[in-house]
C-alpha positions, 0 to 999 in steps of 0.5 A: 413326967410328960406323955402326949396323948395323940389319936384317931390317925385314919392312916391311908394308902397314898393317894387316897384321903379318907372320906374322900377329901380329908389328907389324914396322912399328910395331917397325921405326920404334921401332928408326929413332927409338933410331938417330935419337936415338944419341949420339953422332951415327953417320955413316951407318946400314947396312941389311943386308937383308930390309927389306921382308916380300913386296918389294912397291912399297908395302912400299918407300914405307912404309920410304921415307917411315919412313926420311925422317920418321926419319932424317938421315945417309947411308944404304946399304942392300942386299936380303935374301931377302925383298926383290925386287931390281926393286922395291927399285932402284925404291922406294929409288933415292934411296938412294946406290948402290942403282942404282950396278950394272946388275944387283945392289945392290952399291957401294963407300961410299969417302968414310969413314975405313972402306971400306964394300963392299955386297953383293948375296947375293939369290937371288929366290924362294929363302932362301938366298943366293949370291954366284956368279961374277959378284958374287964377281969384282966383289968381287975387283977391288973389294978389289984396287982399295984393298989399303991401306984398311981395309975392312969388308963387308956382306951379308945372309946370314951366311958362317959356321954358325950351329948353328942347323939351319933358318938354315944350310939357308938360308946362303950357298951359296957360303961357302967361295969367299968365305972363299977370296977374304977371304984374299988381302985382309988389309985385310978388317977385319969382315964384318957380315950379318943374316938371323938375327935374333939377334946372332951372332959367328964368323970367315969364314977368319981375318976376324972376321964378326957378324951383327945382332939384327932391329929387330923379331922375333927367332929363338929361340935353339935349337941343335937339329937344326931350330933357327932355325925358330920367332921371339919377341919378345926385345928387339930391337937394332942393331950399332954399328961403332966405328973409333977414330983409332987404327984399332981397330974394336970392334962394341956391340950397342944394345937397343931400349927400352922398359926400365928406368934407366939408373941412375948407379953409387952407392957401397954403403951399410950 
């Protein structure tokens, strides 16, 4: 089974690129045509937030109508900071369980050989996110529903420090009651976020936990006191989750061309 994990689109109106300068849309379809053209096939793409730049009705049709030109598989898609959560029910309804919840954007995708579980870590107006209370119960019943099927989980904001200042002043807040619940269920494979824009790899607990690389802008790599606060324009990417009949559960990280080869391996000559 193959899921690639693409996040943090920034989607616009046309004409005007995000910060200014950064062409998200056109960067968002070149990352949907590499996904739509993967081998082999994935069975469905995961979508982990920020899809929009001001979450603006206009911004969700421009990705909805990307996404149908584009793509042929399942979808499942939860909010970012950046998304309204009113306006994303609205202009991605279409979208398998966006609507399943009366308040949030969080469902379970049950009929993969990976338990999918999509959460909801949105605060509106704010750039950090919380799973509070009620989310964090609904995950537990969620979890304790199907101890035995292995399961992985998606949100937007990372559980973990990244060593990045400005991107952990705006992590989840409540981290350390997430990590305290992933422990009671084993059966918790891998944790997958976005929010970062760059590819990440660390633990929430004793659970393996990434994030993805942004489809369009990425965060300069900057460990000091206010890292995570500046962006370029490194290659972008995407996450591809591989379970394999036996189990095993390895992530790869796609680059999005345009770039050189590939090139077969040939033999050293003199």
């Amino acid at each position: 089974m193959l899921l690639l994990q693409l996040t943090d689109f920034h989607i616009r109106p046309h004409g005007r690129p995000a910060m200014g300068r950064c062409e998200t849309n056109m960067l968002a379809e070149q990352a949907l045509r590499a996904a739509r053209d993967f081998r082999p096939r994935p069975d469905a793409l995961l979508l982990t937030g920020d899809l929009a730049h001001d979450g603006t009705p206009v911004e969700y049709a421009l990705l909805a109508d990307l996404l149908a030109r584009t793509i042929d598989v399942p979808v499942y898609a939860i909010p970012g900071n950046h998304d309204r959560r009113a306006a994303f029910r609205a202009g991605l309804a279409h979208l398998p369980g966006v609507t399943e919840h009366p308040r949030f954007v969080q469902y379970v995708v049950e009929d993969l050989p990976l338990r999918l579980v999509m959460l909801d870590t949105l605060v509106e107006e704010s750039g950090g996110g919380q799973l509070g209370p009620e989310r964090l119960a609904w995950l537990e019943r969620t979890l304790a529903a199907a101890p035995g099927r292995p399961t992985l989980l998606a949100m937007h904001h990372p559980a973990f420090r990244t060593g990045m200042g400005a991107l952990d002043r705006s992590g989840l807040a409540d981290a350390a009651a997430f990590a305290a619940l992933l422990a009671r269920f084993p059966q918790v494979r891998l944790v997958v976020a976005g929010h970062t824009h760059r590819t990440m790899w660390s633990r929430v607990g004793t659970v393996p936990a990434c994030t993805a690389p942004g489809v369009a802008h990425i965060t300069v790599l900057d460990l000091a006191a206010r890292g995570g606060s500046e962006w370029g324009l490194e290659p972008p990417g995407f996450l591809v989750h591989c379970l394999d009949p036996e189990g095993g559960l390895v992530s790869h990280t796609a680059s999005v061309g345009p770039f050189p080869g590939p090139f077969p391996f040939l033999p050293e000559t003199d």
